[in-house]
Backbone bond lengths (Angstrom), bond angles and torsions (degrees), N, CA, C in turn:
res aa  C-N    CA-C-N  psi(-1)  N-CA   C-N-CA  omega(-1)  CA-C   N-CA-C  phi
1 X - - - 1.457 - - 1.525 109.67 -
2 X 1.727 118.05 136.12 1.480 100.24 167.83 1.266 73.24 -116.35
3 X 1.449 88.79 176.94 2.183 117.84 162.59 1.719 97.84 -117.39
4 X 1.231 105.18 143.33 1.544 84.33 -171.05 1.596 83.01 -173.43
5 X 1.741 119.25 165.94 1.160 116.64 179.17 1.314 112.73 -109.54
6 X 1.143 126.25 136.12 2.073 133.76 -167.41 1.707 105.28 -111.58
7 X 1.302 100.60 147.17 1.435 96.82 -179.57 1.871 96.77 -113.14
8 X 1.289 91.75 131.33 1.931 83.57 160.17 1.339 121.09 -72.19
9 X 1.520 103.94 123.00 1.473 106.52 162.77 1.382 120.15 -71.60
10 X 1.603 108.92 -65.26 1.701 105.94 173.20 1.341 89.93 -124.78
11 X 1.659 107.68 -165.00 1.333 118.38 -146.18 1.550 120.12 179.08
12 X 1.714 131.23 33.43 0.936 117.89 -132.16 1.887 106.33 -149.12
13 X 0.810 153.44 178.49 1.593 155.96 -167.03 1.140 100.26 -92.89
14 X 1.726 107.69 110.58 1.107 128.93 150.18 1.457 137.95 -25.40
15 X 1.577 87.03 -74.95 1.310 108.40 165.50 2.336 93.82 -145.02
16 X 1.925 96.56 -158.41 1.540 76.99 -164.42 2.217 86.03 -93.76
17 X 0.873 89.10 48.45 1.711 80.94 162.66 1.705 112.75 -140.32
18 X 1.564 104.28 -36.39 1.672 109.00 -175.12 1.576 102.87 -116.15
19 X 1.827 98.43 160.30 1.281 100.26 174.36 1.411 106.05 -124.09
20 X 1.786 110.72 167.16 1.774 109.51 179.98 1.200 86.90 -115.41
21 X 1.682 112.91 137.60 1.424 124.28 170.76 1.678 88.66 -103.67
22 X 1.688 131.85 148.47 1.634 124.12 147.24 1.681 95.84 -132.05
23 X 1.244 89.71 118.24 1.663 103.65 161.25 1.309 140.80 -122.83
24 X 1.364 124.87 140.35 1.357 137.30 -177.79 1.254 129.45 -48.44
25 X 1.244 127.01 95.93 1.680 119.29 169.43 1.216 129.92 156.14
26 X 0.942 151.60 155.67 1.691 174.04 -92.09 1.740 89.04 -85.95
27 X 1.626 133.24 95.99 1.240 139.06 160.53 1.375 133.43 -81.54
28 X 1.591 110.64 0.06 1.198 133.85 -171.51 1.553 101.10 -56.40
29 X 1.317 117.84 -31.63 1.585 103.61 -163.00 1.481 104.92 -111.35
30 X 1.843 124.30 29.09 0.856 141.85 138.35 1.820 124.21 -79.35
31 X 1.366 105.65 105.30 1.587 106.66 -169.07 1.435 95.35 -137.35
32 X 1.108 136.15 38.64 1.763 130.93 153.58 1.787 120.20 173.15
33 X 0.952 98.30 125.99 1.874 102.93 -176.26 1.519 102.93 -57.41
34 X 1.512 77.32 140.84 1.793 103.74 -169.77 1.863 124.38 83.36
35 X 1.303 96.62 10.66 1.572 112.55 149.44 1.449 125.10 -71.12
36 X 1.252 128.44 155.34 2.046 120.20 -175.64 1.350 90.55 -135.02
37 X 1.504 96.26 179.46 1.124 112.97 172.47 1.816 100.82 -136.30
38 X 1.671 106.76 -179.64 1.514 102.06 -166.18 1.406 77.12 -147.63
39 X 1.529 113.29 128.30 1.197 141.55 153.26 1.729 128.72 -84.96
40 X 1.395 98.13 137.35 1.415 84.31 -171.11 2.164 98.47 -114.28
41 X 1.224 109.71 128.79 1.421 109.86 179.73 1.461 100.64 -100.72
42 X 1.603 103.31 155.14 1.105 119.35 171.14 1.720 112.75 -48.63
43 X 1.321 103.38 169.36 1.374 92.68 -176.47 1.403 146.78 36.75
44 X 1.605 126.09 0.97 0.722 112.61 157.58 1.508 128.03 -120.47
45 X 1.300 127.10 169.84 1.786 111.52 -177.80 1.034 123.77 -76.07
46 X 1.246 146.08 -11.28 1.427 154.04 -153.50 1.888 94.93 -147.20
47 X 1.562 73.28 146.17 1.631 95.63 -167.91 1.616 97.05 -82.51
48 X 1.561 124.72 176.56 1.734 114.14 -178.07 1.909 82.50 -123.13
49 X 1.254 111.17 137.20 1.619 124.32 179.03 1.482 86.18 -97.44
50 X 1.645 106.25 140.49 1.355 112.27 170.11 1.488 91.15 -146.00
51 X 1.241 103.18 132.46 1.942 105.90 146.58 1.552 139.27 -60.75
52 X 1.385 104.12 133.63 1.452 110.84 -164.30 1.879 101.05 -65.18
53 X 1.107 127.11 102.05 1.201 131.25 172.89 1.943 111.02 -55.31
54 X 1.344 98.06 -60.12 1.782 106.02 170.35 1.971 99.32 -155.31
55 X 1.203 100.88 -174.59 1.381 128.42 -143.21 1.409 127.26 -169.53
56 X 1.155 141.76 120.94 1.374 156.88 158.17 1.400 116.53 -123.46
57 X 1.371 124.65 170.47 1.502 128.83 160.63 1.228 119.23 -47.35
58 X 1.387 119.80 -8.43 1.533 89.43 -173.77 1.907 102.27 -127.11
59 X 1.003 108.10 12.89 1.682 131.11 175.62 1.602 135.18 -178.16
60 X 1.335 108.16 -134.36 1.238 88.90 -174.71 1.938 75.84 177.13
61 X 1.759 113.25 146.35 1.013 112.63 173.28 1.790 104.64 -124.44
62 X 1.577 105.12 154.76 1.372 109.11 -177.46 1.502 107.86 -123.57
63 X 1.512 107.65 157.01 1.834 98.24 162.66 1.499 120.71 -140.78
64 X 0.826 138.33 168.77 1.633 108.53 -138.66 1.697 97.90 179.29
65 X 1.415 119.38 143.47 1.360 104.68 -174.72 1.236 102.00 -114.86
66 X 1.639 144.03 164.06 1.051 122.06 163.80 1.360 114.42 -97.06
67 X 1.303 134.60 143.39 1.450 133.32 -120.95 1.993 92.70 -164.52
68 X 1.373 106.03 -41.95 1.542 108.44 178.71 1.664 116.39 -155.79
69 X 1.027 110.30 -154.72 1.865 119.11 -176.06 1.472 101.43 -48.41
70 X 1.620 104.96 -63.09 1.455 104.67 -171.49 1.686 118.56 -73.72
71 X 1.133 132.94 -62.03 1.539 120.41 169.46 1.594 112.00 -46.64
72 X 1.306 134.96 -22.72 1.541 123.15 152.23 0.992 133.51 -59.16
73 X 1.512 118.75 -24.24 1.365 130.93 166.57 1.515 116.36 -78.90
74 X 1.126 109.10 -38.22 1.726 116.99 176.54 2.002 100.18 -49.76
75 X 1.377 99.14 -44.54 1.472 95.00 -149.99 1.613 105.35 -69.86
76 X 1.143 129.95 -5.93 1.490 156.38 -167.65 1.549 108.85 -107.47
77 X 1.271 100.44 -19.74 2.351 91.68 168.51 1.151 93.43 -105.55
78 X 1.658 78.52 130.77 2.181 110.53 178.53 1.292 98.98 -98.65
79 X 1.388 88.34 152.61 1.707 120.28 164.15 1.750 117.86 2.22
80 X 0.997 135.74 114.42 1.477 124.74 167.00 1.125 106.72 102.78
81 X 1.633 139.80 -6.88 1.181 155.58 -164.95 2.061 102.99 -83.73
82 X 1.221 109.21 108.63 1.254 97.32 -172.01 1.607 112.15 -94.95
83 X 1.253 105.38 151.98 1.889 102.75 -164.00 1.754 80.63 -124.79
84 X 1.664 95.73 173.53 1.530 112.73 168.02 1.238 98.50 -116.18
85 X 1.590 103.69 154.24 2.072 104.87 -170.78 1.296 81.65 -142.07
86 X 1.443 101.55 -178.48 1.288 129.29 171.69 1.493 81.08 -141.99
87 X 1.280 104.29 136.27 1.984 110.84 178.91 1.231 99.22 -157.49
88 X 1.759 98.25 140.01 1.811 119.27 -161.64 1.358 104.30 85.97
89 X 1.208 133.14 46.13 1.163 122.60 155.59 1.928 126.39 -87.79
90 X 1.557 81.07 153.09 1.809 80.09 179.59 1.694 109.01 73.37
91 X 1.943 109.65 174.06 1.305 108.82 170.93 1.301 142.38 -77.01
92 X 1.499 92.44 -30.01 1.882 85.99 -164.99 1.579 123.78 99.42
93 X 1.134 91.11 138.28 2.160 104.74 165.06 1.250 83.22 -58.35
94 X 1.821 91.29 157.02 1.876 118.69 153.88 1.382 109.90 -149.43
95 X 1.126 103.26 130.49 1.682 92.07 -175.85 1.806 103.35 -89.43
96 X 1.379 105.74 133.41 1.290 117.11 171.17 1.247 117.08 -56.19
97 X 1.898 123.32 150.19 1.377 115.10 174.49 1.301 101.86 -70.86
98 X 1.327 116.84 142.03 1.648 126.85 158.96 1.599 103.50 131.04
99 X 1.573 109.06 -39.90 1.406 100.87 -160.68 1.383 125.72 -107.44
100 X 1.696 79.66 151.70 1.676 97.61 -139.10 1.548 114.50 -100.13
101 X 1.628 92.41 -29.42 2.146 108.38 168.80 0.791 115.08 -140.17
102 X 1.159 109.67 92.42 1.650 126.35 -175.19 1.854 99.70 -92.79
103 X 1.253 103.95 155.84 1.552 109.79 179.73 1.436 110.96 -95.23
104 X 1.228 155.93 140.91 1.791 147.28 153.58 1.453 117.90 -81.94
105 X 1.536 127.35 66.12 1.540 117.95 -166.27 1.311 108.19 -94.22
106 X 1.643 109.30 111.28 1.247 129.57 158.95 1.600 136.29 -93.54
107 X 1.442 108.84 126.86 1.244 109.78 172.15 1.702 115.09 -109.08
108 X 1.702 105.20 122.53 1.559 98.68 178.04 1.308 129.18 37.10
109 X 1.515 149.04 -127.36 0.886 130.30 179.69 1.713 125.24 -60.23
110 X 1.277 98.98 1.31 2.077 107.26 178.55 1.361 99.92 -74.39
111 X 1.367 112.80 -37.44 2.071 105.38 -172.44 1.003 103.43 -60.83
112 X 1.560 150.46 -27.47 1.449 139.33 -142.54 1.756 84.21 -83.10
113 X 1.550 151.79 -59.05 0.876 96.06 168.25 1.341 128.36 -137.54
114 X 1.113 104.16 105.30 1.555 113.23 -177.90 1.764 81.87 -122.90
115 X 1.858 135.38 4.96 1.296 88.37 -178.21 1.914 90.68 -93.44
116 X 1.483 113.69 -23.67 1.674 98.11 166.34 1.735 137.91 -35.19
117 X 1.919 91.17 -33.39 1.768 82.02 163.12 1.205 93.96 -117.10
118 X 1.297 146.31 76.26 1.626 159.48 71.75 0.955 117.74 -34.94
119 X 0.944 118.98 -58.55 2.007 129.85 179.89 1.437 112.10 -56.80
120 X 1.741 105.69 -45.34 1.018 115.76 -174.91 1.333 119.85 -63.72
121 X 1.364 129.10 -59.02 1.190 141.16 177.41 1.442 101.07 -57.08
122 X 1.473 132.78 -75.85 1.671 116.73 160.31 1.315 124.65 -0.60
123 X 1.589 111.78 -57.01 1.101 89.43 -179.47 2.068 122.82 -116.80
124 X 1.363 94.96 60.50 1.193 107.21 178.89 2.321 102.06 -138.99
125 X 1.732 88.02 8.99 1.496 96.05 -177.51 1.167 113.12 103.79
126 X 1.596 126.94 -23.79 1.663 108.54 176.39 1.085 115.84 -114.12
127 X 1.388 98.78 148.71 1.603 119.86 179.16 1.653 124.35 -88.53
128 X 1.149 110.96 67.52 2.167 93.22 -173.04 1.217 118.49 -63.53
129 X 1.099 130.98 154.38 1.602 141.10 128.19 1.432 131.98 -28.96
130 X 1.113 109.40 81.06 1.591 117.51 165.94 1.599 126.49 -52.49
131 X 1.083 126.62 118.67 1.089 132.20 174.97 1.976 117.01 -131.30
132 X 1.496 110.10 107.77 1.449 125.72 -168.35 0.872 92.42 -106.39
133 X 1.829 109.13 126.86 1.442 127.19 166.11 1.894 108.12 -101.24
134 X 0.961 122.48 130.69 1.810 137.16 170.93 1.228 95.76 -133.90
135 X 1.628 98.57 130.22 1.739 116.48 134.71 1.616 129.67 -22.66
136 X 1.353 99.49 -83.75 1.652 112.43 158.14 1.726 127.52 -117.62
137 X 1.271 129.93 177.07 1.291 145.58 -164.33 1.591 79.50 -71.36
138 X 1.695 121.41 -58.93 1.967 107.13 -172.86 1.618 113.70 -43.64
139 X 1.082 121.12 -20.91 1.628 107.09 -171.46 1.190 110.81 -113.23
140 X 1.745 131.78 21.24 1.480 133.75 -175.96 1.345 115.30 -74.48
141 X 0.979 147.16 93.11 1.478 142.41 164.71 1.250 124.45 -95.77
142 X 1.512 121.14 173.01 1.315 123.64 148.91 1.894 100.08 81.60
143 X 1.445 123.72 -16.84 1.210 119.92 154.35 1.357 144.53 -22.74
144 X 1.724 117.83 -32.63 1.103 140.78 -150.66 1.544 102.14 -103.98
145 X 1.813 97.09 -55.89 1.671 103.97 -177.24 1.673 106.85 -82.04
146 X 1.073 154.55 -7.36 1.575 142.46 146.92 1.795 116.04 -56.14
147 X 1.628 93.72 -37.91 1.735 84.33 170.34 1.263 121.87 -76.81
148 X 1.458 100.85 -21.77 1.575 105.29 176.16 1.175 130.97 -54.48
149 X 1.708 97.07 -37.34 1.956 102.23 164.55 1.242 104.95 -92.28
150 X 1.005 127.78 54.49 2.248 127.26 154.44 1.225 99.17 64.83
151 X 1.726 117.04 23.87 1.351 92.30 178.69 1.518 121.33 -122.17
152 X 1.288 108.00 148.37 1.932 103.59 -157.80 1.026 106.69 -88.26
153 X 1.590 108.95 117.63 1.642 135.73 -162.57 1.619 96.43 -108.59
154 X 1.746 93.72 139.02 1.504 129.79 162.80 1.186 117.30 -84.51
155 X 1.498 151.78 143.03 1.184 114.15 128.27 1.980 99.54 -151.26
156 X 1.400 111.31 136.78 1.596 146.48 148.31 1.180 133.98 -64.20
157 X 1.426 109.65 123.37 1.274 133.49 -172.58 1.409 86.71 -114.11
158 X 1.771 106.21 137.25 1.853 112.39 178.69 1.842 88.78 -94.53
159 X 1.399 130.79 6.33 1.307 115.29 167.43 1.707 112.90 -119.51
160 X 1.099 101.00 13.49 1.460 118.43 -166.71 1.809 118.66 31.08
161 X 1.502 101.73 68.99 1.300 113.41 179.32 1.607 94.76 -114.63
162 X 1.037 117.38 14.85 1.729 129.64 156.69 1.173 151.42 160.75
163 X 1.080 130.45 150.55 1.557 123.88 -147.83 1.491 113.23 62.92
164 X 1.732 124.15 -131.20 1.364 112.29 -172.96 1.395 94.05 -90.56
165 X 1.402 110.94 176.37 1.949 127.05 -176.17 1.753 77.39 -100.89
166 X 1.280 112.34 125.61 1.341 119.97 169.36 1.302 112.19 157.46
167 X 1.482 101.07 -152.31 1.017 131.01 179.55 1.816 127.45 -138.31
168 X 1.399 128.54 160.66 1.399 116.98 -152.23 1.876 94.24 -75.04
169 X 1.258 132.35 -39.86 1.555 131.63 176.78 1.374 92.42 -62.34
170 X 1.080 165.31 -5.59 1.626 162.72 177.23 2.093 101.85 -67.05
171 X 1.277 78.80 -50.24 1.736 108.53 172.71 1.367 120.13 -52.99
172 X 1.795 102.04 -76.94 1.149 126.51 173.85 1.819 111.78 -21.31
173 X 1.608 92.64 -91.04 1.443 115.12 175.44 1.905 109.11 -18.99
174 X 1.290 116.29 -29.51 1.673 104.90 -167.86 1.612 98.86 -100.09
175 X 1.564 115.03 -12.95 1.564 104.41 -161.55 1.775 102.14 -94.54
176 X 1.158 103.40 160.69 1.372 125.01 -178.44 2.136 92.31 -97.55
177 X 1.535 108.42 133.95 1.245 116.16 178.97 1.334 112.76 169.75
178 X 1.563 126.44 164.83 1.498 131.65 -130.71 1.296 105.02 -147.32
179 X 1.404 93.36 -2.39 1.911 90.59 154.92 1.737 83.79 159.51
180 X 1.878 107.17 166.88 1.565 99.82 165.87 1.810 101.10 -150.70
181 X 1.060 78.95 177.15 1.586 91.35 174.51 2.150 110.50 -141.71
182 X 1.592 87.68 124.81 1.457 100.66 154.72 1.475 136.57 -148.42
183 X 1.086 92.59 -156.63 2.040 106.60 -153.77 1.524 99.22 -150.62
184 X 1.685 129.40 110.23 1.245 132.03 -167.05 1.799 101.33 178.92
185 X 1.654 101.89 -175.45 1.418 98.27 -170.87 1.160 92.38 -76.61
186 X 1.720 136.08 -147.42 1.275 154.28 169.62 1.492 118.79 -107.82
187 X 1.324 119.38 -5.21 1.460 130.69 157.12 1.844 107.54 -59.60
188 X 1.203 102.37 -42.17 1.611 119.60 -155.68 1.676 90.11 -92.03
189 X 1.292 112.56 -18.49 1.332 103.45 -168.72 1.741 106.31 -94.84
190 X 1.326 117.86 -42.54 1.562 135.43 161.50 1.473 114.72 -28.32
191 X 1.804 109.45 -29.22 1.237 122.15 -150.79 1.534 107.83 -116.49
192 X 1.245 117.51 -21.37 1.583 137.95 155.89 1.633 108.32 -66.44
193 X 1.342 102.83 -41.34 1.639 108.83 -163.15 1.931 98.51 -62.76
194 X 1.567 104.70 -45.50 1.274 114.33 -176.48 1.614 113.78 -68.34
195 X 1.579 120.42 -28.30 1.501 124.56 161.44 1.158 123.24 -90.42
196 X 1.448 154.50 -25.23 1.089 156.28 -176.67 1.414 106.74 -37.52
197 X 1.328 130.80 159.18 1.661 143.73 175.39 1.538 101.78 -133.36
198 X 1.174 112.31 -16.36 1.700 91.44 -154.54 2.105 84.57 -148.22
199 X 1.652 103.42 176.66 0.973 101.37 -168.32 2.018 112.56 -79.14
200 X 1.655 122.78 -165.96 1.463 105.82 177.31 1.341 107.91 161.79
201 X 1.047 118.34 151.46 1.726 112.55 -170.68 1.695 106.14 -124.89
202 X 1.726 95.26 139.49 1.591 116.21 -163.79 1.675 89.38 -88.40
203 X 1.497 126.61 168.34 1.012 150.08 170.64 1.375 105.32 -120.50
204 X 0.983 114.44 118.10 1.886 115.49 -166.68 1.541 102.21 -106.30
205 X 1.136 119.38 121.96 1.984 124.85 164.02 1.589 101.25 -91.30
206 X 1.360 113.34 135.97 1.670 123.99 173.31 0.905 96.29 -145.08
207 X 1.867 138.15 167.75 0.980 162.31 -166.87 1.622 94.17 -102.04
208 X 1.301 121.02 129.40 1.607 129.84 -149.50 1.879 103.96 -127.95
209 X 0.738 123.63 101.15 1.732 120.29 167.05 1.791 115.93 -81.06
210 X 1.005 118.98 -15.21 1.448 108.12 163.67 2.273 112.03 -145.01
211 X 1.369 97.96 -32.59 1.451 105.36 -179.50 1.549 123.40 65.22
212 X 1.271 112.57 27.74 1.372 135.34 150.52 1.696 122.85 -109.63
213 X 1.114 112.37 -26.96 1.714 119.23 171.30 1.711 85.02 124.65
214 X 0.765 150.05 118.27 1.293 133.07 167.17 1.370 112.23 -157.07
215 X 1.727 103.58 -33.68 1.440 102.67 164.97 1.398 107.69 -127.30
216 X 0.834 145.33 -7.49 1.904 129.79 161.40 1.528 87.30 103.04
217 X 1.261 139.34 8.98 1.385 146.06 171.10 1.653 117.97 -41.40
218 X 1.433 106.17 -40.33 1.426 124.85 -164.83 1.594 98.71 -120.52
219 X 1.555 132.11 26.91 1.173 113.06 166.40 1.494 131.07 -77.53
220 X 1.440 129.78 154.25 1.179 128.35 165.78 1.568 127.38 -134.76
221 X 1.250 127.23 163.54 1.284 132.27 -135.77 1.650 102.65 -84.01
222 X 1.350 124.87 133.87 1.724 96.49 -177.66 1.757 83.33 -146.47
223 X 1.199 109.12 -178.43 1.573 106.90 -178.91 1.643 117.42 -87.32
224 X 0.940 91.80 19.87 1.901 88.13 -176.34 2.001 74.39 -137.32
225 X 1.087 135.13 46.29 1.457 147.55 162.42 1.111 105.01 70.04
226 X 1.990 109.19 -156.13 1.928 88.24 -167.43 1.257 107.66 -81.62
227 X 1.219 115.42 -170.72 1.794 132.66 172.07 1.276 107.57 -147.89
228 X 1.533 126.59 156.09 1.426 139.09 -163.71 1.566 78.32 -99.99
229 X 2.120 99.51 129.22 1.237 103.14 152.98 1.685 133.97 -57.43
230 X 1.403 83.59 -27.88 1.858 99.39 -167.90 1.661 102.94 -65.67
231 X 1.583 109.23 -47.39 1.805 104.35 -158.43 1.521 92.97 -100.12
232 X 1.496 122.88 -50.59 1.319 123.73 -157.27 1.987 99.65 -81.15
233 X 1.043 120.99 -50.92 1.412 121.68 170.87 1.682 121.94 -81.43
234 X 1.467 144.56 -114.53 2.094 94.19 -37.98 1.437 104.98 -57.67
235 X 0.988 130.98 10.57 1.534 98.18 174.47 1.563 109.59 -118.76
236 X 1.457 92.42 142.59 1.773 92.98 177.89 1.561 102.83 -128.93
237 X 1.020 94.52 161.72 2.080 101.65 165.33 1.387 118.67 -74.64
238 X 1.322 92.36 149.26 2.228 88.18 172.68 1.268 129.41 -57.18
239 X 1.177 106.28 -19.22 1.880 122.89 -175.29 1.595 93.20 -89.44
240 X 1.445 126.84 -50.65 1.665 90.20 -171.91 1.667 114.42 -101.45
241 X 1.689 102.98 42.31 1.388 90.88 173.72 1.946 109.85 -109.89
242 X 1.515 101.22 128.64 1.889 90.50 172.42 2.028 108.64 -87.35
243 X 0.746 109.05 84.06 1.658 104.58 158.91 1.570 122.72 -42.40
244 X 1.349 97.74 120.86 1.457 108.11 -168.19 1.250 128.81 -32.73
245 X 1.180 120.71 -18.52 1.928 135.16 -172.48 1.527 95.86 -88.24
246 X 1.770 132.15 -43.90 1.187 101.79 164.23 1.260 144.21 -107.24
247 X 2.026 92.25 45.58 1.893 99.67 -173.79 1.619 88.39 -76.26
């Protein structure tokens, strides 16, 4: 983890539902997709945890919906505006030795980053199957850059105003694959749990009071007891997670 201060480069609408933040500064303590960082805004008490969407040496980009007070305020600081972060937080995806087709199932704000371990796996030789779940055709993103790495992209609309009329297990259920990994609400995740074949690690979102482990704020239930989403997750494996129906 550093704490360190980032400058916004840009800052601006995605599309008309999400926004891309890319900011300037110290990425060193970014070392695996599906790590976040936690921003702290003026005025308010609590920092905002976002997932590292992508990353280079000289920043790191986020995407982020605005949802309440604080992501409305984010979407309104321009360019040059310097924030305090905490960046490299948490573990991260890993791709297991052996596997060879792994799936990427994203829901809405979960795709932003599953395409960092896209890249990743690309470039360690594998290619997964992308599969993007949206509400509607207004909030589809990130379509463009999964094909960009050769890789054969899904994506669901739950009103079917594009791509398939569904949902991302609609998908799932027909593809052939050897384990997966995603990032989505917990509706979407309940619903993987009931399709899955093979093993795969969840990316967990919790409501965070510091995002270093510090207060057990963000713990959740796993079979070896709870664990801090912030230090011990967000991502966990399917085997050590207990889902609330069989605490």
């Amino acid at each position: 983890m550093r704490q360190g201060t980032y400058v916004i480069r840009s800052n601006e609408p995605l599309n008309v539902v999400y926004h891309r933040m890319i900011l300037e500064g110290d990425t060193s303590a970014i070392t695996a997709p599906g790590q976040f960082v936690n921003i702290k805004l003026e005025s308010f008490p609590l920092r905002r945890p976002m997932s590292i969407h992508d990353w280079d040496e000289s920043g790191f980009c986020v995407i982020y919906k605005p949802v309440g007070r604080g992501t409305e305020y984010m979407t309104a600081l321009p360019a040059g505006t310097a924030l305090d972060v905490l960046c490299g937080l948490g573990n991260g995806y890993s791709l297991p030795e052996g596997v060879r087709r792994p799936l990427l199932l994203g829901g809405g704000s979960g795709c932003a980053p599953l395409y960092a371990l896209a890249k990743a796996c690309v470039g360690k030789g594998v290619k997964p199957t992308a599969v993007l779940g949206y509400n509607t055709k207004d909030e589809v993103y990130g379509e463009d850059l999964f094909a960009r790495l050769g890789l054969e992209t899904y994506v669901t609309t739950a009103d079917g105003s594009y791509g398939r009329a569904g949902f991302v297990t609609d998908v799932m259920s027909e593809l052939e694959y050897d384990y997966f990994f995603t990032c989505g609400p917990m509706p979407m995740y309940r619903a993987i749990e009931r399709t899955a074949r093979t093993s795969g690690q969840y990316s967990f979102e919790e409501r965070m009071g510091c995002g270093f482990g510090a207060c057990m704020g963000c713990s959740v239930m796993t079979k070896s007891g709870p664990r801090r989403v912030c230090k011990d997750g967000p991502v966990f494996r399917r085997e050590e997670i207990l889902w609330p129906t069989q605490a």
